[in-house]
LUMLORO-908100 format. One record per residue (C-alpha): x, y, z; residue number from 1. Coordinates in nm, 4 decimals. Layout:
N
<site><x>X</x><y>Y</y><z>Z</z><k>NUM</k></site>
...
This chain:
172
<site><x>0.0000</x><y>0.0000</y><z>0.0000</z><k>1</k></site>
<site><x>0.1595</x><y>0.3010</y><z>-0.0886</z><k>2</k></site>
<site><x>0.1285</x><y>0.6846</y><z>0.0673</z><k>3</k></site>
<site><x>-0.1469</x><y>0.7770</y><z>-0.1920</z><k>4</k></site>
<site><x>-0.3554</x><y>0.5284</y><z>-0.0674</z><k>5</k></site>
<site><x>-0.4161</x><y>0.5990</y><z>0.2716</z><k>6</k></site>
<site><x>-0.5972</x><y>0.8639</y><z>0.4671</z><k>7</k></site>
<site><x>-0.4284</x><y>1.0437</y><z>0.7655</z><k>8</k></site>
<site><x>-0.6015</x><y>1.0139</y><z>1.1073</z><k>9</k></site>
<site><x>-0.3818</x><y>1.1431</y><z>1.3534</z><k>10</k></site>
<site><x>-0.0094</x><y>1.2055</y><z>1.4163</z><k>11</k></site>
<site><x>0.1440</x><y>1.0494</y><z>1.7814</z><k>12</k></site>
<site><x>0.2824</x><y>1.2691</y><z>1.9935</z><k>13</k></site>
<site><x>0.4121</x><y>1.3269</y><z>2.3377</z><k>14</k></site>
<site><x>0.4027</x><y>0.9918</y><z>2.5642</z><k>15</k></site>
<site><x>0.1662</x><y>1.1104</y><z>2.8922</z><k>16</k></site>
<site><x>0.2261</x><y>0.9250</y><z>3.2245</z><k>17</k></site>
<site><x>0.4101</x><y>0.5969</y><z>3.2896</z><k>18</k></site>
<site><x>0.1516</x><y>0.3150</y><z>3.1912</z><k>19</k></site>
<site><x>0.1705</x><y>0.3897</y><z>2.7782</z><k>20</k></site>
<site><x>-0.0733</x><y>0.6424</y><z>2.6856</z><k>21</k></site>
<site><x>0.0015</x><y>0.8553</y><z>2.3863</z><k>22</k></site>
<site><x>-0.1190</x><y>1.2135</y><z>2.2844</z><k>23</k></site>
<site><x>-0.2852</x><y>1.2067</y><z>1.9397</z><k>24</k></site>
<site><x>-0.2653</x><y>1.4763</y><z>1.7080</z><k>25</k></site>
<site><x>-0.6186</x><y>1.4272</y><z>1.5705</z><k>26</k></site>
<site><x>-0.6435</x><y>1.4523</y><z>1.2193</z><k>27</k></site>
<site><x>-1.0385</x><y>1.2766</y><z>1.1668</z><k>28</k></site>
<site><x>-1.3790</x><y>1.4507</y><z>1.2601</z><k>29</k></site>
<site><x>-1.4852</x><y>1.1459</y><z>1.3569</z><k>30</k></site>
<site><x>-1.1933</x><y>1.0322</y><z>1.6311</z><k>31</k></site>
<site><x>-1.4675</x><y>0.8176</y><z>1.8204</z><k>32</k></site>
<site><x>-1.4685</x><y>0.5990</y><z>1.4949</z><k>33</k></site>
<site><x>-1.1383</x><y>0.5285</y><z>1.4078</z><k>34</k></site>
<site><x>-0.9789</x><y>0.5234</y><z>1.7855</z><k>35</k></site>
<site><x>-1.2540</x><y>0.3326</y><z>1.9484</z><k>36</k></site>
<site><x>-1.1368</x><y>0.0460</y><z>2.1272</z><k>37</k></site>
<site><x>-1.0405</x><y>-0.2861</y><z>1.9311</z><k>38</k></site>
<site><x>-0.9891</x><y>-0.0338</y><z>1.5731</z><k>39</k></site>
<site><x>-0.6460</x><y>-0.1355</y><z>1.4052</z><k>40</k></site>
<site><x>-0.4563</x><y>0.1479</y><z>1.2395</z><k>41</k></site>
<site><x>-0.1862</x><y>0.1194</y><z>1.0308</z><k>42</k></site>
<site><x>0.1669</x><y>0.3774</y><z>1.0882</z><k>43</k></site>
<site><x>0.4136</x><y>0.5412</y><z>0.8863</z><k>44</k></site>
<site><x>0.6793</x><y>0.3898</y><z>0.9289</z><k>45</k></site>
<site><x>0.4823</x><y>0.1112</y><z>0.8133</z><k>46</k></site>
<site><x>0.7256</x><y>-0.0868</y><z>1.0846</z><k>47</k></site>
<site><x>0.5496</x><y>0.0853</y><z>1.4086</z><k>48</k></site>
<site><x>0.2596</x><y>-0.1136</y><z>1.3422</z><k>49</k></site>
<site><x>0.0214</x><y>-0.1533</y><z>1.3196</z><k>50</k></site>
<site><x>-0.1307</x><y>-0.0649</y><z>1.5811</z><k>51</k></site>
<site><x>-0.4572</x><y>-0.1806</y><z>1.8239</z><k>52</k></site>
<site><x>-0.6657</x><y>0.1108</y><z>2.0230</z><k>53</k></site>
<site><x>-0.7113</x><y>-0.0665</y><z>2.3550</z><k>54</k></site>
<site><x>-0.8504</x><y>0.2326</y><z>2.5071</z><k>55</k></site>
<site><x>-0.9162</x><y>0.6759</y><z>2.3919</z><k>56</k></site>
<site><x>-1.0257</x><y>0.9296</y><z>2.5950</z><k>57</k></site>
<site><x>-1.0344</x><y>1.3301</y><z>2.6081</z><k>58</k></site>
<site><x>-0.7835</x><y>1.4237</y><z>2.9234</z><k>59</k></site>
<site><x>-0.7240</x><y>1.8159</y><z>2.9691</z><k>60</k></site>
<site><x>-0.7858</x><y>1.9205</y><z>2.6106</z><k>61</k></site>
<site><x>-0.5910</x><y>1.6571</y><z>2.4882</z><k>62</k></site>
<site><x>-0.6540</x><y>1.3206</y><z>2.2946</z><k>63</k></site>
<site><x>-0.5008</x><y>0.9950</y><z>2.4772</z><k>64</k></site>
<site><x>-0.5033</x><y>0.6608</y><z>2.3052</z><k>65</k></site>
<site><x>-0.3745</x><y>0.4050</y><z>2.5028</z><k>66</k></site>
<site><x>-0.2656</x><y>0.0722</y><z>2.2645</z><k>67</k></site>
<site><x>-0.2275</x><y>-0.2384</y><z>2.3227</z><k>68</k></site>
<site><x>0.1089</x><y>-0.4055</y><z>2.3406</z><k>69</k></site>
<site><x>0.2548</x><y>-0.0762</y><z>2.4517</z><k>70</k></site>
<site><x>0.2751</x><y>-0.0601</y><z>2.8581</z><k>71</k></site>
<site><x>0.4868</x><y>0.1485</y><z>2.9531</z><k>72</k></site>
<site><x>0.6449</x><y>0.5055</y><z>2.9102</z><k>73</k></site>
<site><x>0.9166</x><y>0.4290</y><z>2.6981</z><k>74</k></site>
<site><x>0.7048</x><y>0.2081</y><z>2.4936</z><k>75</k></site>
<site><x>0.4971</x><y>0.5010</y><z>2.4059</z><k>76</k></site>
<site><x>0.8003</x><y>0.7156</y><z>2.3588</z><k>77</k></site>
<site><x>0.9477</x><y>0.5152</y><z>2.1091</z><k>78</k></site>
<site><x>0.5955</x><y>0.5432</y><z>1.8712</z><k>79</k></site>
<site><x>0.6006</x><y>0.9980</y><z>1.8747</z><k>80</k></site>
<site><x>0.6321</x><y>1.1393</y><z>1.5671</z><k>81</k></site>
<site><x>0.4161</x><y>0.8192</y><z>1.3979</z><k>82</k></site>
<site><x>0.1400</x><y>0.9050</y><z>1.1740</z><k>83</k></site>
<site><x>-0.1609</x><y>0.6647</y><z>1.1997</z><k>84</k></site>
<site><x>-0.3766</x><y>0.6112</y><z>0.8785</z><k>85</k></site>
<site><x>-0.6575</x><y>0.4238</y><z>0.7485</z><k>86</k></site>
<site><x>-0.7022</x><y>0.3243</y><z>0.3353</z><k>87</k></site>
<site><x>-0.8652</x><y>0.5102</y><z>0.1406</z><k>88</k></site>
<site><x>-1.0921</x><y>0.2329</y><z>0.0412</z><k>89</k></site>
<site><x>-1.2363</x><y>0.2552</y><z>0.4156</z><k>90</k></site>
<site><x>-1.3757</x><y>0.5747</y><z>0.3557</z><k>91</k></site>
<site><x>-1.6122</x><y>0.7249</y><z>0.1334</z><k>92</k></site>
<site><x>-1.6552</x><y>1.0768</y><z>-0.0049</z><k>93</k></site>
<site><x>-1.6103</x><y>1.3812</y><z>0.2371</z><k>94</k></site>
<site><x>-1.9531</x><y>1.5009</y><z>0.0884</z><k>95</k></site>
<site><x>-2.0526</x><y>1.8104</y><z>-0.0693</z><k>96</k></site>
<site><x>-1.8415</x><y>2.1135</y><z>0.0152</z><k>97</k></site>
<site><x>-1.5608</x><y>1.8479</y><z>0.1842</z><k>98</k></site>
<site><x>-1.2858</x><y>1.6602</y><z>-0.0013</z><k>99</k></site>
<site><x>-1.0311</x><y>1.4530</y><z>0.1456</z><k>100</k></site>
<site><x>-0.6682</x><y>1.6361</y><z>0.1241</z><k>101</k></site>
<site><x>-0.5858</x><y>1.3173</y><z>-0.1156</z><k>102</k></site>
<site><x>-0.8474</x><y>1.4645</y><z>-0.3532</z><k>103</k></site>
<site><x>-0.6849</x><y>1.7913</y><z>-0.3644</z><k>104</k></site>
<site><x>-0.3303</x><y>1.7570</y><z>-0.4163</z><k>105</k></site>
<site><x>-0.2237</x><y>1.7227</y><z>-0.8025</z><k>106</k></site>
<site><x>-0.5815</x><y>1.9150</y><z>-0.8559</z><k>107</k></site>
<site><x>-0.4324</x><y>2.2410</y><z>-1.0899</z><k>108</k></site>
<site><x>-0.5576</x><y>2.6194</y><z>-0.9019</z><k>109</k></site>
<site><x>-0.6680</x><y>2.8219</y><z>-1.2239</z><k>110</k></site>
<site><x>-0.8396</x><y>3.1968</y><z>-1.2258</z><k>111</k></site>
<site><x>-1.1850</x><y>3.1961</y><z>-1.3842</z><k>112</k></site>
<site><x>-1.0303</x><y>3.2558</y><z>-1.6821</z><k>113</k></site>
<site><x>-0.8640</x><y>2.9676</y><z>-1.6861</z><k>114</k></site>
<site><x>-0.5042</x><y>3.1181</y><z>-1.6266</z><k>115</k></site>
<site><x>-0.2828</x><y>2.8716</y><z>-1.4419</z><k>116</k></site>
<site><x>-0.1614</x><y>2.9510</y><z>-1.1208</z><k>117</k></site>
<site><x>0.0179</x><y>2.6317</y><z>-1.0414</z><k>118</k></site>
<site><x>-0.0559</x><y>2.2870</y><z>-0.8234</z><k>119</k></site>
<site><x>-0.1979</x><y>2.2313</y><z>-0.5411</z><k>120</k></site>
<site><x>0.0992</x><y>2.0325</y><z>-0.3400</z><k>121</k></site>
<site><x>-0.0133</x><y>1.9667</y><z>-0.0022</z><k>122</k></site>
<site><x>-0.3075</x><y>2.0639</y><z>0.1863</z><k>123</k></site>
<site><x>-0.1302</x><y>2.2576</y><z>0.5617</z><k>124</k></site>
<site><x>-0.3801</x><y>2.2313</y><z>0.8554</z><k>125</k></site>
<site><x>-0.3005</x><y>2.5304</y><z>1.0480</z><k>126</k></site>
<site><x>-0.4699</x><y>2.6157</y><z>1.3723</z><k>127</k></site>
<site><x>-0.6602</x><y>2.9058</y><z>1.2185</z><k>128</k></site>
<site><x>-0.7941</x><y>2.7656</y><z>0.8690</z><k>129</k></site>
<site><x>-0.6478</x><y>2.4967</y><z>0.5852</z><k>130</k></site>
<site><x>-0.3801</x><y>2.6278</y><z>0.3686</z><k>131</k></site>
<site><x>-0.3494</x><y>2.4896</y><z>0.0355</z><k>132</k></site>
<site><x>0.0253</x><y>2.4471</y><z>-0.0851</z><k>133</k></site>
<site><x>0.1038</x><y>2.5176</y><z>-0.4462</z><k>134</k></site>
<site><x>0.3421</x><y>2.4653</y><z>-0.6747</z><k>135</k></site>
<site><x>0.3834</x><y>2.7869</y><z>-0.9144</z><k>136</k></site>
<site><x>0.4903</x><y>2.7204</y><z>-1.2683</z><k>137</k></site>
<site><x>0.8441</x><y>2.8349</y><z>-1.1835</z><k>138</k></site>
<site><x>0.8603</x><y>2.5748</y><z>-0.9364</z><k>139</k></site>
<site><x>0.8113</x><y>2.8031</y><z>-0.6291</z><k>140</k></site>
<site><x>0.5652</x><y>2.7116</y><z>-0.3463</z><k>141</k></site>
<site><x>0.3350</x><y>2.9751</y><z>-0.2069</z><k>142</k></site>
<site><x>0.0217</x><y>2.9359</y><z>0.0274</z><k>143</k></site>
<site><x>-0.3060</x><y>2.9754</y><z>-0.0362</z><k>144</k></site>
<site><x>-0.6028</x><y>3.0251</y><z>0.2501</z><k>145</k></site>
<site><x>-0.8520</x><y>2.7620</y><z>0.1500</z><k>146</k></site>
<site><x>-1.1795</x><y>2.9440</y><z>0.2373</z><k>147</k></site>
<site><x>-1.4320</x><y>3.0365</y><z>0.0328</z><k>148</k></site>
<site><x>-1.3711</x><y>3.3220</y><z>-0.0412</z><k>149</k></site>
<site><x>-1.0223</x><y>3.2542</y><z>-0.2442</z><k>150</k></site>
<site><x>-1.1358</x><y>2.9192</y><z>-0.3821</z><k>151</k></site>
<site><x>-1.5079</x><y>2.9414</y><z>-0.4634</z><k>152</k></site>
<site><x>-1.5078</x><y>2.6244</y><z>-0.6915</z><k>153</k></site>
<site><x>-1.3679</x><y>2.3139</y><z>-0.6134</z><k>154</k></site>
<site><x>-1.4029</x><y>2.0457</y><z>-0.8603</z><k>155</k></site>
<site><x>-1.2112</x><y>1.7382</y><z>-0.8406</z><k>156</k></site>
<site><x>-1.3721</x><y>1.5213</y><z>-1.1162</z><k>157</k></site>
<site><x>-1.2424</x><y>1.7738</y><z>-1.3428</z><k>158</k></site>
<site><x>-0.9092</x><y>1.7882</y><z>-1.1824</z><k>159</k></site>
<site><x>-0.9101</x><y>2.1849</y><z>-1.1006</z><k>160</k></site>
<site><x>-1.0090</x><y>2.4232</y><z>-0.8310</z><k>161</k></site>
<site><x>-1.0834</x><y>2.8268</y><z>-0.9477</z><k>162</k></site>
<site><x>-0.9186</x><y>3.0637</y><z>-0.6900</z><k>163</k></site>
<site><x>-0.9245</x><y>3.4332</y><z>-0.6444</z><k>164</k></site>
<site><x>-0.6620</x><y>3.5191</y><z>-0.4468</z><k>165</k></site>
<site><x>-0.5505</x><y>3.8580</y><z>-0.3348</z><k>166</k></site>
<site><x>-0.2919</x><y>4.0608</y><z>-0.5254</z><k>167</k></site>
<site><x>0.0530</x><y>3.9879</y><z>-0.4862</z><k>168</k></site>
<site><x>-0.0436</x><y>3.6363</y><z>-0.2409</z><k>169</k></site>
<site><x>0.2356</x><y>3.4103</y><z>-0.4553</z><k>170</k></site>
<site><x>0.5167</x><y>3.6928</y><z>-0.4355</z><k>171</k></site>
<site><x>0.7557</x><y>3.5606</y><z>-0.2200</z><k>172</k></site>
């Protein structure tokens, strides 16, 4: 299975107290799904796993998954930095106004005119808003909000997204 076809869930982060539990960057709206107890996840590196939720739960604003197999402190030390995914086939569309960031990278950000700005590279999720990554055609990367208000049209069948973005936004 390669990268392009699996779906990110969370990241592992910081190990928290001495019996194993892990902090999960959560990268799912629906974390009750894919970390409820008994769900198997696969890693990358494919070699941490993959790996069994024995127990989640919310703990000061924080997501802990607890797995089984890993007791102790150093146990979950040895797993932060992981990133925990699911295959694509598991899922199904994101829905109307949604899309997976698989369905947006290698989609090509044109004006309504159809001028080519560049590639969408990577989908960033800051804390404020998604930032879409793109390639320009001189090979430079520059961000791009993805609100509504820059990208009004997404449409991945056709393998494009319009934006409208500010003056000057790819001027580096």
């Amino acid at each position: 299975m390669s990268d392009d076809d699996v779906l990110v869930v969370g990241r592992l982060g910081r190990a928290h107290g001495v019996r194993g539990d892990i902090a999960v960057d959560v990268r799912t709206d629906a974390p009750e799904l894919r970390f409820a107890v008994g769900a198997v996840l696969r890693t990358l590196p494919a070699e941490r796993g993959p790996l069994t939720v024995a127990s989640s739960r919310q703990h000061s604003g924080r997501f802990l998954v607890h797995f089984v197999g890993v007791e102790d402190r150093d146990a979950a030390e040895s797993l932060a930095g992981t990133t925990l995914v699911i295959p694509v086939s598991e899922v199904g569309s994101a829905g109307r106004d949604a899309w997976w960031d698989h369905e947006l990278v290698g989609l090509r950000v044109e004006a309504a005119s159809g001028d080519l700005f560049g590639v969408v590279s990577d989908v960033i999720h800051a804390p404020a808003q998604d930032l879409l990554s793109i390639t320009l055609p001189d090979g430079r990367e520059a961000l791009l909000p993805f609100v509504s208000a820059l990208v009004p049209r997404v449409d991945v069948p056709g393998g494009r997204l319009i934006a409208d973005p500010p003056a000057g936004w790819a001027d580096v």
